[in-house]
Backbone as CSV, one residue per row, in Angstrom:
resi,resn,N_x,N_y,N_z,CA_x,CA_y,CA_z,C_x,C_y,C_z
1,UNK,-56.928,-129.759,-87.600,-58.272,-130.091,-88.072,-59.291,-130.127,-86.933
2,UNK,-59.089,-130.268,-85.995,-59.543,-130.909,-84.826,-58.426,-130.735,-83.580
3,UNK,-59.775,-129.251,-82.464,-58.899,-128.690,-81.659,-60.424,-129.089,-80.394
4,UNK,-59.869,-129.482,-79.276,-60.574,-129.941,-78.091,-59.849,-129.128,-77.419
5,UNK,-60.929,-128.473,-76.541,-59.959,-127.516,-75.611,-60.966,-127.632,-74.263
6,UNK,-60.064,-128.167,-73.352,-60.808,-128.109,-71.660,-62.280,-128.814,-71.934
7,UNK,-62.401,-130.153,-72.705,-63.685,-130.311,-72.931,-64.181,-130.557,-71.136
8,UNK,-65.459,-130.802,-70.957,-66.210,-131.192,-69.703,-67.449,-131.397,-69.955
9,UNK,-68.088,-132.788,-69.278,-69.119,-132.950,-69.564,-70.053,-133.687,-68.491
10,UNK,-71.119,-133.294,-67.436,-71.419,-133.939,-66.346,-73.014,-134.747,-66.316
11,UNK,-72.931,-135.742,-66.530,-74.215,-136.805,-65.765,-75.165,-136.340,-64.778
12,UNK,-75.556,-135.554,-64.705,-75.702,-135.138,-62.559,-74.684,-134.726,-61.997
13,UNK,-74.523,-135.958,-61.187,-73.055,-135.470,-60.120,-72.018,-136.216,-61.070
14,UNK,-72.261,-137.135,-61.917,-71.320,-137.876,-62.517,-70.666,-136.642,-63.884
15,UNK,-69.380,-137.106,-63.572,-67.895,-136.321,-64.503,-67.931,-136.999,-65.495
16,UNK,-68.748,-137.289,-66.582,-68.051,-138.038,-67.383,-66.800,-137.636,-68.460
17,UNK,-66.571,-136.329,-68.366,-65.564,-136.314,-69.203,-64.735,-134.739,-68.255
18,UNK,-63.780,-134.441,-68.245,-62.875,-133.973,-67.184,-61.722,-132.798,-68.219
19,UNK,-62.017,-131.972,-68.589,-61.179,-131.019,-68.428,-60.413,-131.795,-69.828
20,UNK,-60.187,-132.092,-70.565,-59.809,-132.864,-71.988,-59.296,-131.823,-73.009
21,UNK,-58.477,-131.879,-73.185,-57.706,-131.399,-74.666,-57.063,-132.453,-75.279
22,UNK,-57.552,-132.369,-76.908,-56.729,-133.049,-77.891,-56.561,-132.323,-78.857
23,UNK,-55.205,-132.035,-80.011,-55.487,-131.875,-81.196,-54.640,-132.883,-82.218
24,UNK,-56.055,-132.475,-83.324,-55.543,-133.656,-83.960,-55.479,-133.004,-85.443
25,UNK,-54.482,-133.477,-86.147,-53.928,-132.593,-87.135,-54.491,-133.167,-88.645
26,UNK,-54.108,-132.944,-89.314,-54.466,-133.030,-90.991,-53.652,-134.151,-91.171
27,UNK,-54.595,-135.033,-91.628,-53.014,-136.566,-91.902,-52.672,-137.278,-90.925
28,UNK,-53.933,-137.527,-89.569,-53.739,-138.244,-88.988,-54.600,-139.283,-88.624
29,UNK,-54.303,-140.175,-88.561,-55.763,-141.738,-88.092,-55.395,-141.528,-86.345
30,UNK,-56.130,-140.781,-85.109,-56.098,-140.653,-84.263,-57.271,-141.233,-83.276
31,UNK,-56.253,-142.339,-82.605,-56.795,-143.743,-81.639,-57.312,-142.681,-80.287
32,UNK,-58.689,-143.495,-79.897,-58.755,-142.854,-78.641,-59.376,-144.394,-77.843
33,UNK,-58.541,-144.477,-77.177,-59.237,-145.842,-75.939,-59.783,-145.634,-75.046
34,UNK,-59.748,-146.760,-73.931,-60.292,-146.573,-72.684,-61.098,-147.540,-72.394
35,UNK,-61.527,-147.744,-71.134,-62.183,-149.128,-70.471,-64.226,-148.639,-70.977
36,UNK,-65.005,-149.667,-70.641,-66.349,-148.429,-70.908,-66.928,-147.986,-70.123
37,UNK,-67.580,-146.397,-70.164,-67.175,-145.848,-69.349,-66.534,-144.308,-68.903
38,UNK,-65.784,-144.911,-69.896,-64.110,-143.894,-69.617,-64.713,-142.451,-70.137
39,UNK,-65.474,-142.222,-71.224,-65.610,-141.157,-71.712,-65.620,-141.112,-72.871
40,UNK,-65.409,-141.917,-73.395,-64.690,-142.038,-75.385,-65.845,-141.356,-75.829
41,UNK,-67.104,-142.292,-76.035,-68.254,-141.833,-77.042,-68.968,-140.504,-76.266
42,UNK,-68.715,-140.199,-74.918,-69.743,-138.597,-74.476,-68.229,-137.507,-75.272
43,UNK,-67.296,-137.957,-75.700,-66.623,-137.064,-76.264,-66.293,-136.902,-77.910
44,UNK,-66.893,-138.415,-78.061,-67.090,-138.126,-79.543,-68.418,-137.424,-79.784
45,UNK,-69.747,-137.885,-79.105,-70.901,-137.422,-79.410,-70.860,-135.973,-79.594
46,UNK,-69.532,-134.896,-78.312,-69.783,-133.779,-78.460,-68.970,-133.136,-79.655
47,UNK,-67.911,-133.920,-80.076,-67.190,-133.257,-81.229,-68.401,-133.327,-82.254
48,UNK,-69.147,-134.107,-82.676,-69.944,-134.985,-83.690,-70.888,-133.829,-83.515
49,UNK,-71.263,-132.818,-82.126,-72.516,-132.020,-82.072,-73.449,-132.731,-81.883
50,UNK,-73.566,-133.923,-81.823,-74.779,-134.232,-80.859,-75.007,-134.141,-79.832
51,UNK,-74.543,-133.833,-79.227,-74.067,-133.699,-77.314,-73.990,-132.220,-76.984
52,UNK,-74.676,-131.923,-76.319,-73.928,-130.736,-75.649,-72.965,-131.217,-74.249
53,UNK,-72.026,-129.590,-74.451,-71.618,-129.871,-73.295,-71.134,-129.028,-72.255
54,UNK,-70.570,-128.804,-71.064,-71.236,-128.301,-70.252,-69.860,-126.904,-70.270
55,UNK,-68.423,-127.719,-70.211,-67.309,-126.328,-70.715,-66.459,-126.847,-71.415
56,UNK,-65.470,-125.637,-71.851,-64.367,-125.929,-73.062,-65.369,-125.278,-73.929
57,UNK,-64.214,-125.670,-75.435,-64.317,-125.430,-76.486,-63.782,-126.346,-78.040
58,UNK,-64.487,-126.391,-78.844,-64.088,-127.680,-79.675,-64.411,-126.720,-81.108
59,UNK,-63.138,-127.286,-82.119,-62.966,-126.054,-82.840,-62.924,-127.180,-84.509
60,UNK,-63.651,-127.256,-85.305,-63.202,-127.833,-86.146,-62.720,-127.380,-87.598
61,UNK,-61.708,-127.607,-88.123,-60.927,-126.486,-89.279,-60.978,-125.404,-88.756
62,UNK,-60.601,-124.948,-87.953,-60.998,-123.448,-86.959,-62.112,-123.425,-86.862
63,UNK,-63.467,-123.657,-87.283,-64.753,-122.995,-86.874,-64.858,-123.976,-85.686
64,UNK,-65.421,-122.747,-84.592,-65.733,-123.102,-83.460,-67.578,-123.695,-83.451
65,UNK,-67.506,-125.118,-83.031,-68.387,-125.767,-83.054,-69.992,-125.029,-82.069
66,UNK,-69.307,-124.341,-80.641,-70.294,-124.037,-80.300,-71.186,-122.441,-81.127
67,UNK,-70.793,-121.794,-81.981,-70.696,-120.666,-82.501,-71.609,-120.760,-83.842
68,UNK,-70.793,-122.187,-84.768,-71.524,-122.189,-86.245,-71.307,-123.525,-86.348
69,UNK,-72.364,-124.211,-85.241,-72.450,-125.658,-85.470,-72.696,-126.425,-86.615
70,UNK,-73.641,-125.447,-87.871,-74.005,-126.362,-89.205,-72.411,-126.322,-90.089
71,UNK,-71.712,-125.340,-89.831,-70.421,-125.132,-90.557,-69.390,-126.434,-90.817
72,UNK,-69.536,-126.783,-88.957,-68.847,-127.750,-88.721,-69.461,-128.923,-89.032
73,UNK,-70.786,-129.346,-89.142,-71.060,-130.464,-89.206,-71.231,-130.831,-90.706
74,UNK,-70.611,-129.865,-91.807,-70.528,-129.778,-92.866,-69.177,-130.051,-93.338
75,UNK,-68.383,-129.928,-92.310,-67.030,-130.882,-92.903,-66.894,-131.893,-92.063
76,UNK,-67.507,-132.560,-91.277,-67.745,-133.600,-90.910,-68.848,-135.134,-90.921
77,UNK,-68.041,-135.965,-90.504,-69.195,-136.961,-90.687,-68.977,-137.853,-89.568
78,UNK,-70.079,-138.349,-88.986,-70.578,-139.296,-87.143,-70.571,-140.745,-87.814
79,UNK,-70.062,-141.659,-87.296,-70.474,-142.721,-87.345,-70.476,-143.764,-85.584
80,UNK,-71.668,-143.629,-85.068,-71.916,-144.420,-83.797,-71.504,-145.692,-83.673
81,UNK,-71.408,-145.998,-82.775,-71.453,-148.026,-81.905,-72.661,-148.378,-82.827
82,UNK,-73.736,-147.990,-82.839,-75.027,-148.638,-82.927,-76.032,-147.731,-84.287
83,UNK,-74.977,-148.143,-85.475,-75.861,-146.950,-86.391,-77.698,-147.300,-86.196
84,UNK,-78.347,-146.105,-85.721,-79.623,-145.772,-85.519,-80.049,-145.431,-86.970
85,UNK,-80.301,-146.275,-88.302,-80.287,-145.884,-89.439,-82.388,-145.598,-89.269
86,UNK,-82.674,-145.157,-90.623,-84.408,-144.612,-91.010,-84.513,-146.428,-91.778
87,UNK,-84.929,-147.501,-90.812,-85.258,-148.980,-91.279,-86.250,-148.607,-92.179
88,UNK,-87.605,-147.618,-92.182,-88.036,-147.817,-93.284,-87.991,-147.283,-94.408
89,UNK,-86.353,-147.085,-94.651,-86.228,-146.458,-96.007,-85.260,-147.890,-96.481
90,UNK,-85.218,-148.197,-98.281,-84.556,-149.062,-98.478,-83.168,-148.361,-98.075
91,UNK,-81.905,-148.967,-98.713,-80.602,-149.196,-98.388,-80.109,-147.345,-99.383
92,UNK,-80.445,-147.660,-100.463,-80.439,-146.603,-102.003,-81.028,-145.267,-101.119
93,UNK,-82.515,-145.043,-101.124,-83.418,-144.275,-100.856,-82.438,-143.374,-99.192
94,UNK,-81.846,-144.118,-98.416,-81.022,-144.161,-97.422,-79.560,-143.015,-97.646
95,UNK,-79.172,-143.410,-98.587,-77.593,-142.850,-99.194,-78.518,-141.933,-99.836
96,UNK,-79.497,-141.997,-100.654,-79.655,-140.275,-101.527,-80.229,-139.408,-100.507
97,UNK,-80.566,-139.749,-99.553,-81.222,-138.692,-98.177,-79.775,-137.753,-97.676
98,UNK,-78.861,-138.813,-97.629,-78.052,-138.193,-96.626,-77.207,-137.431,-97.841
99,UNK,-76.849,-137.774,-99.313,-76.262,-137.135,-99.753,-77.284,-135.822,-100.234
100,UNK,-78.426,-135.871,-100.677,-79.601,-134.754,-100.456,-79.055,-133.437,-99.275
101,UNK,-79.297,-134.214,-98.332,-78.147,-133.219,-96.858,-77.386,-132.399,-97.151
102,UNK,-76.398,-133.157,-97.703,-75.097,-132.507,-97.864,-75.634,-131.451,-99.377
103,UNK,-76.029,-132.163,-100.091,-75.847,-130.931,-101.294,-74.954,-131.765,-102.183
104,UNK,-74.857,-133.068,-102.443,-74.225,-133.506,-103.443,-74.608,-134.284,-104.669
105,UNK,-74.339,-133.442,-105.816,-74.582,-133.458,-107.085,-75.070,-135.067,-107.621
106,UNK,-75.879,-135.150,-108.076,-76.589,-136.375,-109.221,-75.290,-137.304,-109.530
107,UNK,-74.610,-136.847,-110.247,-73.453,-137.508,-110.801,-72.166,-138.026,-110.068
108,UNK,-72.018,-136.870,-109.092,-71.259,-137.176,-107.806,-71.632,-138.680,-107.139
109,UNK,-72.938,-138.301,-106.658,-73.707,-139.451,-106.116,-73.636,-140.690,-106.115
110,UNK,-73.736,-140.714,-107.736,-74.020,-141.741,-108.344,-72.693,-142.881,-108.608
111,UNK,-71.618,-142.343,-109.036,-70.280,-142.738,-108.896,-70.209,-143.108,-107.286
112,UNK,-70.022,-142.345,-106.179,-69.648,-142.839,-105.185,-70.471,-144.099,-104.204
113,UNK,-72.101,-143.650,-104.851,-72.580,-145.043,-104.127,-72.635,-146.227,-104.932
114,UNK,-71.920,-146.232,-106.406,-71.795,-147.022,-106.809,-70.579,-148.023,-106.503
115,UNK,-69.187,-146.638,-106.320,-68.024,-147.570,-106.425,-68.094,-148.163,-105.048
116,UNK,-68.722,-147.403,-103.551,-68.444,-147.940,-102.156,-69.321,-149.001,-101.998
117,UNK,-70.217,-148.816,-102.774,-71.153,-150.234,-102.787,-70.826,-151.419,-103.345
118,UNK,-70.214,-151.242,-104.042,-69.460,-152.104,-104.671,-68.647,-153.277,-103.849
119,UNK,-67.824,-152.171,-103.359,-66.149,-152.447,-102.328,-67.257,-153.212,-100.984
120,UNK,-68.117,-152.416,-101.029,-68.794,-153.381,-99.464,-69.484,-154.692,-99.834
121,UNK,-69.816,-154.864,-100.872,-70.397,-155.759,-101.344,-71.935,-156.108,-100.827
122,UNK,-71.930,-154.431,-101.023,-73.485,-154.236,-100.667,-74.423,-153.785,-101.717
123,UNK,-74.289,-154.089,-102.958,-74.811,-153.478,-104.160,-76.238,-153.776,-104.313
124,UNK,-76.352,-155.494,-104.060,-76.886,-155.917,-103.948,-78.152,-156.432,-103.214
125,UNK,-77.857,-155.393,-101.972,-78.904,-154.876,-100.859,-79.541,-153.778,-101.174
126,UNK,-78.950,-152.899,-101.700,-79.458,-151.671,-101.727,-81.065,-151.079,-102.155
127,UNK,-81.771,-152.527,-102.384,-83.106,-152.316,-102.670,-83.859,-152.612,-101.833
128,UNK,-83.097,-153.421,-100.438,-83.957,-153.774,-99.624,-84.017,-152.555,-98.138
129,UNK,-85.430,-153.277,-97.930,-85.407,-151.661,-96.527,-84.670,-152.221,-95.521
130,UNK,-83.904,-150.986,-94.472,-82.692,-151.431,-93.719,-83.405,-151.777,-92.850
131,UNK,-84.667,-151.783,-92.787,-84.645,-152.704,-91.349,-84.628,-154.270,-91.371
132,UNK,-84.593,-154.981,-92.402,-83.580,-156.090,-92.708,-82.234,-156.437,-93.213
133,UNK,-81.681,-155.651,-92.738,-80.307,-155.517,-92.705,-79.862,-156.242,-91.472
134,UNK,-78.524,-156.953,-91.767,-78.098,-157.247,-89.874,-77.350,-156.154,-89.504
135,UNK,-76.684,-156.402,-88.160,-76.036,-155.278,-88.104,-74.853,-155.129,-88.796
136,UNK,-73.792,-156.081,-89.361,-72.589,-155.861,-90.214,-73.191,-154.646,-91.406
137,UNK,-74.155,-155.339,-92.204,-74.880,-154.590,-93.341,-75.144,-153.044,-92.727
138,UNK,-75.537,-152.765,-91.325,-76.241,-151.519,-91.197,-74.492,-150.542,-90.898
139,UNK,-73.452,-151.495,-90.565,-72.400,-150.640,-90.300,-71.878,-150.051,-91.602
140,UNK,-72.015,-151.098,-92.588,-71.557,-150.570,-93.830,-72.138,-149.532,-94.560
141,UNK,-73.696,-149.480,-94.218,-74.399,-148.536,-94.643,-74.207,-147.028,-94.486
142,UNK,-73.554,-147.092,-92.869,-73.432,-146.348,-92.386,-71.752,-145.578,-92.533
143,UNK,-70.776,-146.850,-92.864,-69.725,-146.215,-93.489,-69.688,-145.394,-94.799
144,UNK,-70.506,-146.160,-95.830,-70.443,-145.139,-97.297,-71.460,-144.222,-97.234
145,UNK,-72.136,-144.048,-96.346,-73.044,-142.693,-96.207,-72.052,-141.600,-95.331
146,UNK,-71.320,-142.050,-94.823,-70.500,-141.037,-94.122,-69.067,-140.385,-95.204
147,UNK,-68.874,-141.174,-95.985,-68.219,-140.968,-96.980,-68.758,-140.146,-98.439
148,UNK,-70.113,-140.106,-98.208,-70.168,-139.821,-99.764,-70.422,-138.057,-99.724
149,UNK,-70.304,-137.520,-98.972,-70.320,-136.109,-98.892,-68.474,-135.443,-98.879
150,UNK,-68.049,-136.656,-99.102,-66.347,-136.275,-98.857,-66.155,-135.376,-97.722
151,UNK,-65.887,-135.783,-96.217,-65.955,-134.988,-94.952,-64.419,-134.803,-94.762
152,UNK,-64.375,-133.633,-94.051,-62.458,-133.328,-94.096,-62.174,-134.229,-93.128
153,UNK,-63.092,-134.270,-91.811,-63.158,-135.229,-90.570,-64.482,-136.150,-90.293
154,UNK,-63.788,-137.173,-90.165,-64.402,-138.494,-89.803,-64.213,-139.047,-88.093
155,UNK,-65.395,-138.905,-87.733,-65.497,-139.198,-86.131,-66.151,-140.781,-86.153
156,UNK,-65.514,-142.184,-85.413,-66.097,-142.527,-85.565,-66.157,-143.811,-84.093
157,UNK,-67.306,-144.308,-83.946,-66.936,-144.852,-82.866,-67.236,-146.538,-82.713
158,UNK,-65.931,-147.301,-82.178,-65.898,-148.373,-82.705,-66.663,-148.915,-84.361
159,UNK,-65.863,-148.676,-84.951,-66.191,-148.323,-86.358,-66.241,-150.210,-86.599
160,UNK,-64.914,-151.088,-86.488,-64.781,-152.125,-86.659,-66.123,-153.547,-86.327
161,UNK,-66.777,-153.446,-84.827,-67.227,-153.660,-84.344,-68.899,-154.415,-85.816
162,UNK,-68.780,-155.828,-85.970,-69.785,-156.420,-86.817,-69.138,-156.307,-88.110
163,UNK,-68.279,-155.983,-88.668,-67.631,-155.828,-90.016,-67.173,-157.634,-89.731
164,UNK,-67.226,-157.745,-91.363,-66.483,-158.820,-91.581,-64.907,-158.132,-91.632
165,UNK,-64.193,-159.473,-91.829,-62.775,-159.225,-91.686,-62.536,-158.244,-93.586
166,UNK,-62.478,-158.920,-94.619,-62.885,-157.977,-95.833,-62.756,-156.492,-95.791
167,UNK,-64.081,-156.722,-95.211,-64.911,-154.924,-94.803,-63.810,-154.525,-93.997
168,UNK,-63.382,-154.795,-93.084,-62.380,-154.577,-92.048,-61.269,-153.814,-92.452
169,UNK,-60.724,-154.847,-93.885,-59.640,-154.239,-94.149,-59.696,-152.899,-95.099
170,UNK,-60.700,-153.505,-95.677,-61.290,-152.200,-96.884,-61.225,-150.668,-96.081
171,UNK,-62.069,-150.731,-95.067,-61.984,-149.360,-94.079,-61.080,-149.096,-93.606
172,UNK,-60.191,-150.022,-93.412,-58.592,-149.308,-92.874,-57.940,-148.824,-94.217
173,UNK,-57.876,-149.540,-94.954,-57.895,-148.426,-96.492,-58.306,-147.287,-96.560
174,UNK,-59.408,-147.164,-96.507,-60.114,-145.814,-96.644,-59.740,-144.706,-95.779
175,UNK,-59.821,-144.824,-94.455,-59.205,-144.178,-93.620,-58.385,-143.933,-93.674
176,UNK,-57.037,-144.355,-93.884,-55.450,-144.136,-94.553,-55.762,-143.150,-95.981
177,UNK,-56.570,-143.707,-96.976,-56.467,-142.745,-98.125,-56.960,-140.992,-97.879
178,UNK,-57.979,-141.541,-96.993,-58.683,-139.724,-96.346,-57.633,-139.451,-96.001
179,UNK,-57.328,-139.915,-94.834,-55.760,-139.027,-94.133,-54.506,-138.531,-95.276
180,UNK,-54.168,-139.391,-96.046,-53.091,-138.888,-97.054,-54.017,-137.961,-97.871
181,UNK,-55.210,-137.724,-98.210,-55.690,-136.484,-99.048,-55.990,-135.390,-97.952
182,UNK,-55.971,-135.341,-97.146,-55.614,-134.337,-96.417,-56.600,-134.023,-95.026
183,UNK,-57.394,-134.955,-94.624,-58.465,-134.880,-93.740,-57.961,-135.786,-92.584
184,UNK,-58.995,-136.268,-91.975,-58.443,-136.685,-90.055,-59.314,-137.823,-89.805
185,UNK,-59.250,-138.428,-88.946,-60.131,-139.392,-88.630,-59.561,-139.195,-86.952
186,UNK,-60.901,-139.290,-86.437,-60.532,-139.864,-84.888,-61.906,-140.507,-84.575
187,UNK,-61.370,-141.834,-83.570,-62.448,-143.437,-83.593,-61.840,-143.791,-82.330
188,UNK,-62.901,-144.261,-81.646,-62.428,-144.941,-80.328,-62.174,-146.744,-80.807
189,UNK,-61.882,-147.129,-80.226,-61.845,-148.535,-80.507,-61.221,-149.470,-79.432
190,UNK,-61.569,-150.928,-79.054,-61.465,-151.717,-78.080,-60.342,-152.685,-78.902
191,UNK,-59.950,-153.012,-79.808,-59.390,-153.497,-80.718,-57.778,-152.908,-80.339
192,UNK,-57.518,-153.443,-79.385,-56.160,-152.281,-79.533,-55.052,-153.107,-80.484
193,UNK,-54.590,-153.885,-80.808,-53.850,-154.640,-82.101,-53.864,-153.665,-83.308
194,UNK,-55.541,-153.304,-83.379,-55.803,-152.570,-84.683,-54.782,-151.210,-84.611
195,UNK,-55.696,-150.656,-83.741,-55.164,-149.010,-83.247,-53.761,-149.002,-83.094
196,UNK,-53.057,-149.959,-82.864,-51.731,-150.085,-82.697,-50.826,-149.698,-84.159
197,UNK,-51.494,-150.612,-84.976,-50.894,-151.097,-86.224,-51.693,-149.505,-87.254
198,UNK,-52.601,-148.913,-87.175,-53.308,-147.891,-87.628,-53.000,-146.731,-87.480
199,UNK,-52.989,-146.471,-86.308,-53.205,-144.920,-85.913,-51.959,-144.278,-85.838
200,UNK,-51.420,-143.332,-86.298,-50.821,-142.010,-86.348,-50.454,-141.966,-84.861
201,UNK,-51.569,-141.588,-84.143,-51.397,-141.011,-82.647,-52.490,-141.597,-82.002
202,UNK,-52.916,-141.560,-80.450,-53.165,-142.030,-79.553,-53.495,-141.587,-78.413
203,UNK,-54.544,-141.756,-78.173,-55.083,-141.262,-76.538,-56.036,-141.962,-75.798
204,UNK,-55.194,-142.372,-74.233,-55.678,-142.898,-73.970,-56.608,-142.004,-72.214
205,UNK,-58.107,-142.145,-72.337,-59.033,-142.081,-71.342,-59.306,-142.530,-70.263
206,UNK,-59.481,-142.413,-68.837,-59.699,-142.986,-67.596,-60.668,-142.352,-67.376
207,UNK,-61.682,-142.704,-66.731,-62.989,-142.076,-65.543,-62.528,-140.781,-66.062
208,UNK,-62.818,-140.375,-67.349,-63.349,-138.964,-67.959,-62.015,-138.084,-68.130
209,UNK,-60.792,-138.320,-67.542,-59.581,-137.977,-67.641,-58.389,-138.427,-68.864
210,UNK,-58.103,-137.568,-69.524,-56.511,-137.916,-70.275,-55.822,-138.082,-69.684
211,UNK,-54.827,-139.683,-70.030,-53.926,-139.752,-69.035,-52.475,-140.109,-69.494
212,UNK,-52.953,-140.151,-71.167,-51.555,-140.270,-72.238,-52.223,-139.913,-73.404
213,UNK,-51.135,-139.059,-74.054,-51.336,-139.413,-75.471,-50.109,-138.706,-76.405
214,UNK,-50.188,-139.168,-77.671,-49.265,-138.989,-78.347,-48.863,-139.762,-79.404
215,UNK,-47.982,-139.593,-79.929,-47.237,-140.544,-81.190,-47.833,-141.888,-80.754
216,UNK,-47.299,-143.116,-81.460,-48.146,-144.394,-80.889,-46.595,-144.541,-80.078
217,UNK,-45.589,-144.105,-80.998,-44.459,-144.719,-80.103,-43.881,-143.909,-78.966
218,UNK,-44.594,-142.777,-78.399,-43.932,-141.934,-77.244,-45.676,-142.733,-76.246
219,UNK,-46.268,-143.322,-76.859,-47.433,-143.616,-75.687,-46.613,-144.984,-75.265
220,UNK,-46.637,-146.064,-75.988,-45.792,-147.708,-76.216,-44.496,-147.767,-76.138
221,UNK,-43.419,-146.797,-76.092,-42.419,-147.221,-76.308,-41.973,-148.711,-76.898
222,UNK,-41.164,-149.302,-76.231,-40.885,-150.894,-76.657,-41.480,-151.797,-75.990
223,UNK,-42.961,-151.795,-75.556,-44.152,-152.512,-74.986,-45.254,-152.075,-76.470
224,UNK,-46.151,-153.295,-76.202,-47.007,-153.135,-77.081,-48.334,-152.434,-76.117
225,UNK,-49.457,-151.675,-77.290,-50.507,-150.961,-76.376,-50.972,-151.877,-75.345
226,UNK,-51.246,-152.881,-75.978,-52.072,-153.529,-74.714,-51.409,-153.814,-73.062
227,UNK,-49.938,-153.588,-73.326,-49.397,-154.030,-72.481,-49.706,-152.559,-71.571
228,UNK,-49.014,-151.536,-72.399,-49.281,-150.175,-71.826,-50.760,-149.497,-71.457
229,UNK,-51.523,-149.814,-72.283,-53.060,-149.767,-71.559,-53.650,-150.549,-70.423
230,UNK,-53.462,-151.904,-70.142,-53.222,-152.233,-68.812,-52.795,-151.704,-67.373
231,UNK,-51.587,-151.667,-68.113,-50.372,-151.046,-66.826,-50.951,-149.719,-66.628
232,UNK,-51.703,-148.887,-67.412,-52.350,-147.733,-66.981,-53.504,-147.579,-66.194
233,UNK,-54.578,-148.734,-66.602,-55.551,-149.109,-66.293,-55.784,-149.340,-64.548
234,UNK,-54.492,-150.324,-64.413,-54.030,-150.732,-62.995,-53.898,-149.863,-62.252
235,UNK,-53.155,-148.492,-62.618,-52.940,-147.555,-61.584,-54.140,-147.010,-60.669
């Protein structure tokens, strides 16, 4: 689903991201860590196409991102640290923009921002403009808008981060159900307990470098991540 090849990406003189390959397959919840810093989000931003970057190649369902960037960003969906939502649109007016975007049907629509609104227990916002939203509310906003175009891949970064515990679990749901219908998720996250107990596979980032990755249990063996992200960290 998701092919990273020799990514690179430079600051000035600063490396922030180093020569990087990942792939990540159909049916997988794929962890990416690291201290901050490390590279996580200048490498999600560039899968996501917001970023350029400087070499490599990043390929999504085979279409090559630098080639037929709207292709790709059509089976995908971004979700940032800091959703940058349109505050002066209400919550509603918000979700029919982005599903407008995509091209998805009245009826479609209408079912999905009903049932995810629901599950977030945001139904009840949805009339107000997001720029009174806190930030838990603006993450959620930002989860069922990324959902309602049904994306094969879901990029997302520290996704958890202001969720109540609820919401928390609800999205690890969701993410598990995408992956078993046949799509991908890859999310950086500081949470390593979560990523532990979640993810499929695993990669972990240094000063712009891969320096493990894999199954959760060929990265952890019989140590838990945190123990093994440390001990990496240290080197």
């Amino acid at each position: 689903m998701l092919r990273i090849e020799h990514l690179t990406k430079k600051y000035g003189d600063v490396q922030a991201v180093s020569d990087l390959s990942l792939h990540i397959n159909c049916g997988e919840i794929y962890g990416f860590i690291g201290h901050n810093g490390a590279g996580k989000t200048t490498t999600l931003k560039s899968v996501a196409g917001v970023m350029t970057f400087d070499a490599g190649d990043i390929y999504i369902d085979g279409i090559p991102l630098k080639q037929d960037p709207i292709a790709c960003k059509k089976k995908t969906a971004y979700i940032p640290d800091n959703p940058d939502l349109y505050d002066f649109m209400t919550g509603i007016k918000y979700l029919n923009f982005i599903a407008d975007v995509y091209g998805v049907g009245a009826e479609e629509r209408q079912r999905l921002i009903r049932e995810l609104s629901d599950v977030f227990e945001l139904t009840a916002d949805l009339g107000q403009p997001v720029a009174a939203y806190s930030h838990g509310m603006k993450q959620k906003l930002a989860i069922i808008s990324a959902w309602l175009h049904s994306p094969k891949l879901i990029i997302m970064d520290e996704p958890f981060v202001g969720l109540d515990p609820k919401a928390s679990h609800t999205l690890k749901g969701m993410m598990r159900q995408l992956c078993d219908d046949g799509g991908a998720i890859f999310f950086s996250t500081h949470v390593l307990e979560v990523a532990e107990k979640l993810c499929d596979k695993v990669a972990i980032i240094k000063q712009g470098k891969l320096i493990r990755s894999g199954t959760m249990e060929e990265v952890k063996g019989d140590d838990s991540l945190e123990e093994v992200f440390l001990e990496l960290e240290a080197e």
